[in-house]
C-alpha positions in Angstrom: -10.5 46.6 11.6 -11.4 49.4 9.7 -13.3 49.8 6.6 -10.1 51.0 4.6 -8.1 48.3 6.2 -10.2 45.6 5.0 -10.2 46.6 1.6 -6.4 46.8 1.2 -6.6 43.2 2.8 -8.6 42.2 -0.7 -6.9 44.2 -2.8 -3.7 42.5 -1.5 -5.2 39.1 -1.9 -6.7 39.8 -4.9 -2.8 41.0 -6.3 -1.5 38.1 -4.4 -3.9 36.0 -6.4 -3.3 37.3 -9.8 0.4 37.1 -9.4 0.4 33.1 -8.5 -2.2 32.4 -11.3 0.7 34.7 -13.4 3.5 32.5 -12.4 1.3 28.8 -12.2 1.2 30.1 -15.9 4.5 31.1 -16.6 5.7 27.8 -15.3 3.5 25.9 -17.1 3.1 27.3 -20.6 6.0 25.2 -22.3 8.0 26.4 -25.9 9.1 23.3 -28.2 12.4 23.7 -29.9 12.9 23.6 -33.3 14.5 20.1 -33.4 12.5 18.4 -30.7 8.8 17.3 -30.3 7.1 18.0 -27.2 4.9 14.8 -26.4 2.1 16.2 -23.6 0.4 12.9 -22.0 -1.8 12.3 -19.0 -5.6 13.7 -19.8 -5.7 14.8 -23.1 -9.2 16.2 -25.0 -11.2 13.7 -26.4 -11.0 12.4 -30.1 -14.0 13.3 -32.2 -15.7 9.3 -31.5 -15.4 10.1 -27.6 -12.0 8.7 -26.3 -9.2 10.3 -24.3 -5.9 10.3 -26.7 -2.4 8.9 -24.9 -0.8 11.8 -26.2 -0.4 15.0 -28.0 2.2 15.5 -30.2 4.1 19.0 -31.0 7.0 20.5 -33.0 7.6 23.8 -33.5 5.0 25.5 -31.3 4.0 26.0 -27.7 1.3 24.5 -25.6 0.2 25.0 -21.9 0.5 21.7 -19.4 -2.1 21.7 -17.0 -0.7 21.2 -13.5 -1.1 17.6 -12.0 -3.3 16.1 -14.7 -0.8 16.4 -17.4 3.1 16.2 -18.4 5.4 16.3 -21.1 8.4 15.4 -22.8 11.3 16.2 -25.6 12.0 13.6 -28.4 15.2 14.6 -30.2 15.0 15.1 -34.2 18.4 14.4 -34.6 19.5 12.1 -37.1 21.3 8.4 -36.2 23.3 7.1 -38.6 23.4 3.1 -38.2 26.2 1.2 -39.8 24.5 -2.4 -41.5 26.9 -4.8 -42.5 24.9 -7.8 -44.3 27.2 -10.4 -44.8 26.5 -14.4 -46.3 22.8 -13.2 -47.4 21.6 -15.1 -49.8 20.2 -13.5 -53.2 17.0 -14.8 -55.4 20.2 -16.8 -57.5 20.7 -18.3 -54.1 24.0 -17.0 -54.0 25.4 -15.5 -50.8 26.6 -11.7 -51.0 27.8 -9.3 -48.6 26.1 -6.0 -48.9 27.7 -3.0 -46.3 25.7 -0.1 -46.6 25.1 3.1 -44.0 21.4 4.0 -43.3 20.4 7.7 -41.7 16.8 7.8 -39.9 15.3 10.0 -37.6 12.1 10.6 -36.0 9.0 12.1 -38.0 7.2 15.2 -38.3 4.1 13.6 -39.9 1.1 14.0 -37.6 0.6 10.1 -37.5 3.9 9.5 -37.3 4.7 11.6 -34.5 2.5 9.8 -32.2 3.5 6.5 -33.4 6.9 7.6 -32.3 5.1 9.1 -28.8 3.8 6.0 -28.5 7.4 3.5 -28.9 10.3 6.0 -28.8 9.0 7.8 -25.8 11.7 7.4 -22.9 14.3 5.5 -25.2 18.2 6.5 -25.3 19.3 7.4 -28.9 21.2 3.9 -29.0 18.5 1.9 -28.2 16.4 3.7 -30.6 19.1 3.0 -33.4 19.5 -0.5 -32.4 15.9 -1.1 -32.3 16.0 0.8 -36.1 19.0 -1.5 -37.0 17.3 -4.6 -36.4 14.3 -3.6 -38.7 16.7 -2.9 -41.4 18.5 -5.4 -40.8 15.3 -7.8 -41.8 14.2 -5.5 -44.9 17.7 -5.3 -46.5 17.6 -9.4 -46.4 14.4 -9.8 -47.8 15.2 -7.0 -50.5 18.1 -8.9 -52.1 16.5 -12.4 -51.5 14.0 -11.5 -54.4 16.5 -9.6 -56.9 19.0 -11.3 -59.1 23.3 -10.3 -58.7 22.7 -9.1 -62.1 20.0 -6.0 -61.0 21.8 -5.6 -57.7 25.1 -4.9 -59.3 24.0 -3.0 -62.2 20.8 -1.6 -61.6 21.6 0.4 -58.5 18.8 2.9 -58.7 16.0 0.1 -58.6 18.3 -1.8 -55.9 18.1 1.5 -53.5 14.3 2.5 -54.4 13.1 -1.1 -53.6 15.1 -0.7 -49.9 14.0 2.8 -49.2 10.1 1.6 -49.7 10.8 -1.5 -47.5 12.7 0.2 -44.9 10.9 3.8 -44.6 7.1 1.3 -44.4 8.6 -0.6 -41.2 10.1 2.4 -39.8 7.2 4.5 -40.0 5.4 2.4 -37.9 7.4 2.9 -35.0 7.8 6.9 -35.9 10.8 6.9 -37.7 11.7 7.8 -41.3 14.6 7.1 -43.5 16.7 10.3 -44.5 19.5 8.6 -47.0 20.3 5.2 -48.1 23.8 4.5 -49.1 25.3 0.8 -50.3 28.7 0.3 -50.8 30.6 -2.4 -52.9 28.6 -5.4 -53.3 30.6 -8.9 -53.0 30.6 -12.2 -52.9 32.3 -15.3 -51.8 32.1 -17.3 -55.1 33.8 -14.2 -57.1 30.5 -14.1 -59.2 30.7 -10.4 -59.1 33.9 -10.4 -59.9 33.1 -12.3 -63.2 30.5 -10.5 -63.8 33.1 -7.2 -63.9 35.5 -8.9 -66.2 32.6 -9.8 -69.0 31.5 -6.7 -69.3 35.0 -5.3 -69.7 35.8 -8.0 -72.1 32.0 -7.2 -74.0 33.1 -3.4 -74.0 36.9 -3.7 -75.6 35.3 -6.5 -78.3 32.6 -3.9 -79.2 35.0 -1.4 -80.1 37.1 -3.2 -82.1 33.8 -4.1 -84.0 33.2 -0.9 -84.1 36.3 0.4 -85.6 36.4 -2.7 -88.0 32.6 -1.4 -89.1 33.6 1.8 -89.9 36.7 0.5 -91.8 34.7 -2.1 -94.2 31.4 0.9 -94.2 34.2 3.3 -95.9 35.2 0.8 -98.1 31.5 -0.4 -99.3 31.1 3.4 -99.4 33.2 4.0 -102.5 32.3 0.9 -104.6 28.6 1.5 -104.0 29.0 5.4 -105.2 30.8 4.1 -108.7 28.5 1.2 -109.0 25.7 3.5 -108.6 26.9 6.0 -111.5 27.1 3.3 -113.7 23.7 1.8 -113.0 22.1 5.4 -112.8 22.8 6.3 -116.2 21.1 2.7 -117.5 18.4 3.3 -115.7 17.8 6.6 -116.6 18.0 5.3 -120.3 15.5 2.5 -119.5 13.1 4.5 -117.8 11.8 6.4 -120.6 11.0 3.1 -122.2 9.5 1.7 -119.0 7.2 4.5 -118.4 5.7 4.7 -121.9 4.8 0.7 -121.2 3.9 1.0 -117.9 1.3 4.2 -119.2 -0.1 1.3 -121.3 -0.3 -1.9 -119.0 -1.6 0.3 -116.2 -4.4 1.7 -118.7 -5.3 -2.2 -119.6 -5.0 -3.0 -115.9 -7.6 -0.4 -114.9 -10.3 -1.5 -117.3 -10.1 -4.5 -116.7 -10.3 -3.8 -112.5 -13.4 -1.6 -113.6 -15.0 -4.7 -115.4 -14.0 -7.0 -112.8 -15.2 -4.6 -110.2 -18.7 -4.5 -112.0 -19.1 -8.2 -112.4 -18.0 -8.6 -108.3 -20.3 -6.0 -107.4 -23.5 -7.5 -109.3 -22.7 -10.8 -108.3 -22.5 -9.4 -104.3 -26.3 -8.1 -105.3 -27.5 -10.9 -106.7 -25.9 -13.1 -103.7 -27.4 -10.3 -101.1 -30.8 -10.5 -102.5 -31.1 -14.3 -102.2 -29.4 -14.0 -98.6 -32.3 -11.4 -97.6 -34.9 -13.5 -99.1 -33.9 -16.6 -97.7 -33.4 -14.9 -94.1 -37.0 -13.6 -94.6 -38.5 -16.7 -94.9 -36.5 -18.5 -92.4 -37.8 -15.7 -89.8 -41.3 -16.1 -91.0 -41.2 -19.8 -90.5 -39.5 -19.2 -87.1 -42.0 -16.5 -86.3 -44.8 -19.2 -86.7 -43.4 -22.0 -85.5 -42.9 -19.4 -82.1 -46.4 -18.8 -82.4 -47.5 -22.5 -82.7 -45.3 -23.6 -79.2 -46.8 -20.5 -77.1 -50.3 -21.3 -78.7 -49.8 -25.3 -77.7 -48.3 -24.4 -74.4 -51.1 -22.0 -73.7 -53.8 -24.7 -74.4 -52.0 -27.2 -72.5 -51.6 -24.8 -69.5 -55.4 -23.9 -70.2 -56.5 -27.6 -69.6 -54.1 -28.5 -66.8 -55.8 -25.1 -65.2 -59.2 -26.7 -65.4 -58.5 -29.9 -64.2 -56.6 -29.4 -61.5 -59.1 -26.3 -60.5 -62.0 -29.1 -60.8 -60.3 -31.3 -59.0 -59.2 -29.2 -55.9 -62.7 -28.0 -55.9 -64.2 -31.6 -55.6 -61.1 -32.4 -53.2 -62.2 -29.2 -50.9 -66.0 -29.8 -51.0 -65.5 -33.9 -50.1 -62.8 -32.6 -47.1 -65.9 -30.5 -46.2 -68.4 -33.0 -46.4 -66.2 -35.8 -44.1 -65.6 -32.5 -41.4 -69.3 -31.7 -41.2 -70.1 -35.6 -41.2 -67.3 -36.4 -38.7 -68.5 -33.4 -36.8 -71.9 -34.6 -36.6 -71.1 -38.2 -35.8 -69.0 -36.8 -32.9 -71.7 -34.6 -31.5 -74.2 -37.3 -32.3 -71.5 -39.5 -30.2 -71.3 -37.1 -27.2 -75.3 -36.4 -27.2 -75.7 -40.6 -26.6 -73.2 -41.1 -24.6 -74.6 -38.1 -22.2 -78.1 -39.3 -22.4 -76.9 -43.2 -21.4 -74.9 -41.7 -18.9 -77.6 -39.4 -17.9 -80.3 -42.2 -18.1 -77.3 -44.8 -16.1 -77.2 -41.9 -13.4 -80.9 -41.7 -12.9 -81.4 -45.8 -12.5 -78.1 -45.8 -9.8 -79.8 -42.8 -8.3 -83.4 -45.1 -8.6 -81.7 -47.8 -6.9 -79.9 -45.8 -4.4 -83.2 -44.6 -3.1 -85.3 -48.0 -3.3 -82.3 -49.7 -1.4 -82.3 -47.0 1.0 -86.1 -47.0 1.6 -85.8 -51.0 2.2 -82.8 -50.5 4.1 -84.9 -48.0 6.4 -88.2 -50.4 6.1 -86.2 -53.5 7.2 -84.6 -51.4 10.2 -88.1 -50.3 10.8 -89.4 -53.8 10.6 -86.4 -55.4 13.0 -87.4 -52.2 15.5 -91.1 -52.8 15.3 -90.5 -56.8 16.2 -88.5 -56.1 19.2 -85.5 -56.0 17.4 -85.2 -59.9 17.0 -84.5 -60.9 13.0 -86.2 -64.2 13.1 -89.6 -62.6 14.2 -88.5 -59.5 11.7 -88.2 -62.5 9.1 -92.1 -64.2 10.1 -93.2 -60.8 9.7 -92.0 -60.2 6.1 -92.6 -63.9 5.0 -96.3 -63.9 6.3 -96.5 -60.6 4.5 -95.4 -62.4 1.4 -97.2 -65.4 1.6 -99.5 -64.8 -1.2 -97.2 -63.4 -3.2 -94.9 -66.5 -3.1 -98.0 -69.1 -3.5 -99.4 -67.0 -6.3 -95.9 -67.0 -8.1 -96.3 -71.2 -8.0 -99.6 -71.1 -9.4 -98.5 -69.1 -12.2 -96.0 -72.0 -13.1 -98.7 -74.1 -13.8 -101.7 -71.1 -14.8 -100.7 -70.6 -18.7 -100.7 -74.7 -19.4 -103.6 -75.2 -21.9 -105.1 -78.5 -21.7 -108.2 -78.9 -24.9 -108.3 -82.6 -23.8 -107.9 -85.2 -21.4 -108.5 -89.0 -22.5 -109.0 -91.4 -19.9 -108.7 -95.1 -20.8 -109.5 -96.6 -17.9 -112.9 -96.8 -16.1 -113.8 -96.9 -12.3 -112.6 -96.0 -9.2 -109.2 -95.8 -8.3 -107.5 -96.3 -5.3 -109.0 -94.0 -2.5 -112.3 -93.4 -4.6 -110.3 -91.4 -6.9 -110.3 -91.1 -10.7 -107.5 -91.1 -13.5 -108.6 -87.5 -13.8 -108.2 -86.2 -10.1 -104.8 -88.1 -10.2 -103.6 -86.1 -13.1 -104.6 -83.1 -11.3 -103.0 -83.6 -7.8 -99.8 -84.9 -9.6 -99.9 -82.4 -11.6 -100.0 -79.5 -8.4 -97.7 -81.8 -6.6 -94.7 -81.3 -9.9 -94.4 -77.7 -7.5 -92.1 -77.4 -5.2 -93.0 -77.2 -1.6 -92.8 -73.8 0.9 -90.2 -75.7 2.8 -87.9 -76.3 -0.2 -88.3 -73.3 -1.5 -86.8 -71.7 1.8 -84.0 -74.4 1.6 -83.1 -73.2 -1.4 -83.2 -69.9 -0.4 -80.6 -71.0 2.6 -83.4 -70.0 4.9 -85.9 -72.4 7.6 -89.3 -72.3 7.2 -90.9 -70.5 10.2 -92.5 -73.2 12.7 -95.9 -72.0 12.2 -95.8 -73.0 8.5 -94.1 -76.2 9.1 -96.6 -79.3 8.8 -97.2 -81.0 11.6 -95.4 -84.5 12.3 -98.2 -87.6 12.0 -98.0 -89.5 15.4 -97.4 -93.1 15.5 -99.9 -95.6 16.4 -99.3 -96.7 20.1 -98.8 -100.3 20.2 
């Protein structure tokens, strides 16, 4: 393709182009009628706190629907008239009345109206907007005439009509609605109270104009006698006057002097009675004053002295807390420092003995080894090494006895050539126990080589 023909190709696609985007517009750029409002919903621009709005409300302008992501819709302005025939509805007299009035709404213009009416009417036939309108009214128009008397109702129609457009035109804004007229009809009722009502006032009315006329008649009549009485009495007073004023000139002159003296002896008494008030009020606030002074001076003393004490005291109450810390800290490290050093000195004496057992443990096994490994010659072994230990031990039984003096009271020879005095020395060795008792005692058998030998008998 040649260079010319491939620029017609994007000129035609670029016309091509321009002309869809021309039409996509066209098509979508939407005129509201004068007695409609165009609701545009599906993704509408953001509120000013961040959120998408349902809708977008407009009347008397234009706006452009973007394709897929938005549509719109008509809501006719045209007025309903609904027909509300209250019947048996009782008023604040508890009486029952029938009340048939007309009522003409339509839907809003108001900004926040309009979308309240976006929001409910949207999609709604006009009768099912006007019965959902009915119903409201319906519930107002009772609850007007339950709190009004028959009396206001029937003759004060303004206020009956102002208090149902406020009731009405609040409920239906809030479905986007507003009330365009209000019209009542004749009021009745059952019971013929209204009726009543009608006849008293015509009765009142036709009474108070034959009072009237009767009024005027007797005011004509009072008229002419009070214009001849009044001649008459006119002329005597006239005469009287003259007299009257000069004595009137006369009491009013003695009437003023004495006011003036009166006066003066009101106004020094006032002076006297305000000094004494002022003097009096002085003192009182001077003894007040003082006796102020004397309660802050007391209380100031008395908060003084409590200061001191209790200052003292918590002093002296700190320093003996103090004193039982650091002491009860002592006597608990003194505490711990003993009971290481018994434990310390316990360890070193189990330790001791460890060792000593050990080495006797070893010299025993050493011992048991060296004789051949047989205990009873182990045991000779240690008992001959002991032998002078053990007969040195019985001596010392008897070594410490202190004898200053020994008294024989018998002379000679004894028995055997021996004296009272070597008798009280063998005895005296033989009170020890012998080797082989000792090893009874000590569950052991005295070795045969320390065993005495048995005597022989005498052969016959």
């Amino acid at each position: 393709m040649t260079p010319g023909g491939i620029a017609a190709l994007v000129i035609v696609v670029i016309v091509l182009l321009f002309a869809s985007a021309l039409l996509l517009f066209l098509t979508r750029y939407k005129k509201c009628p004068s007695d409609k409002i165009m609701v545009i919903y599906g993704k509408i621009s953001t509120d000013k706190d961040g959120a998408y709005r349902s809708s977008k409300c407009i009347h008397g302008g234009a706006a452009f629907i973007v394709p897929v992501i938005q549509a719109y819709s008509f809501l006719d302005l045209t007025p309903i008239s609904i027909s509300v025939d209250l019947k048996n509805t009782l008023s604040r007299q508890n009486i029952r009345i029938n009340v048939p009035s007309s009522f003409t709404v339509g839907i809003s213009t108001e900004v926040g109206i309009m979308q309240n009416a976006a929001e409910r009417l949207l999609g709604l036939r006009q009768t099912e907007i006007q019965e959902l309108a009915k119903d409201i009214i319906f519930g107002q128009l009772r609850l007007v005439v339950a709190t009004m008397n028959i009396e206001e109702i029937n003759t004060d129609r303004d206020k009956f009509l102002d208090q149902i457009s406020r009731n009405v035109e609040g409920e239906l804004k809030k479905i986007g609605l507003r009330l365009i007229n209000v019209n009542v009809t004749d009021i009745s009722d059952e019971s013929g109270y209204i009726i009543a009502l009608g006849k008293e006032a015509a009765a009142k009315a036709i009474n108070e104009a034959k009072i009237s006329v009767a009024e005027a008649d007797k005011m004509g009549a009072i008229g002419e006698a009070q214009a001849s009485r009044e001649q008459r009495v006119q002329v005597a007073i006239e005469d009287a006057s003259a007299i009257k004023g000069v004595n009137e000139s006369k009491a009013e002159v003695a009437d003023s002097e004495a006011l003036l003296r009166e006066r003066e002896a009101e106004a020094q008494k006032r002076a006297i009675v305000a000094e004494k008030v002022q003097s009096a009020l002085a003192l009182e606030e001077s003894y007040a004053a003082e006796r102020q002074a004397e309660t802050v001076r007391a209380t100031l003393e008395k908060a003084t002295q409590e200061a001191d004490v209790i200052v003292k005291m918590e002093i002296e109450k700190r320093r003996k807390e103090l004193e039982a810390e650091a002491e009860a800290e002592q006597t608990r490290r003194r505490a711990r420092g003993e009971a290481d050093a018994i434990f310390a000195k316990m360890e070193a004496e189990a330790r001791g003995i460890k060792e000593i057992l050990i080495n006797q443990a070893d010299g025993i096994a050493d011992l048991v080894k060296a004789a051949g490994g047989n205990p009873t010659d182990a045991m000779r072994l240690m008992i001959a090494d002991k032998i002078e230990t053990l007969v040195a031990t019985q001596v010392e039984a008897i070594k410490n006895i202190k004898i200053d003096k020994v008294t024989v009271w018998e002379g000679g020879a004894g028995k055997d050539g021996k004296t009272s005095t070597a008798n009280f020395l063998s005895g005296l060795l033989k009170s020890l126990p012998p080797m082989s008792d000792l090893f009874g005692m000590a569950g052991l058998s005295l070795p045969e080589v320390l065993k005495p030998a048995e005597k022989s008998e005498p052969a016959e």
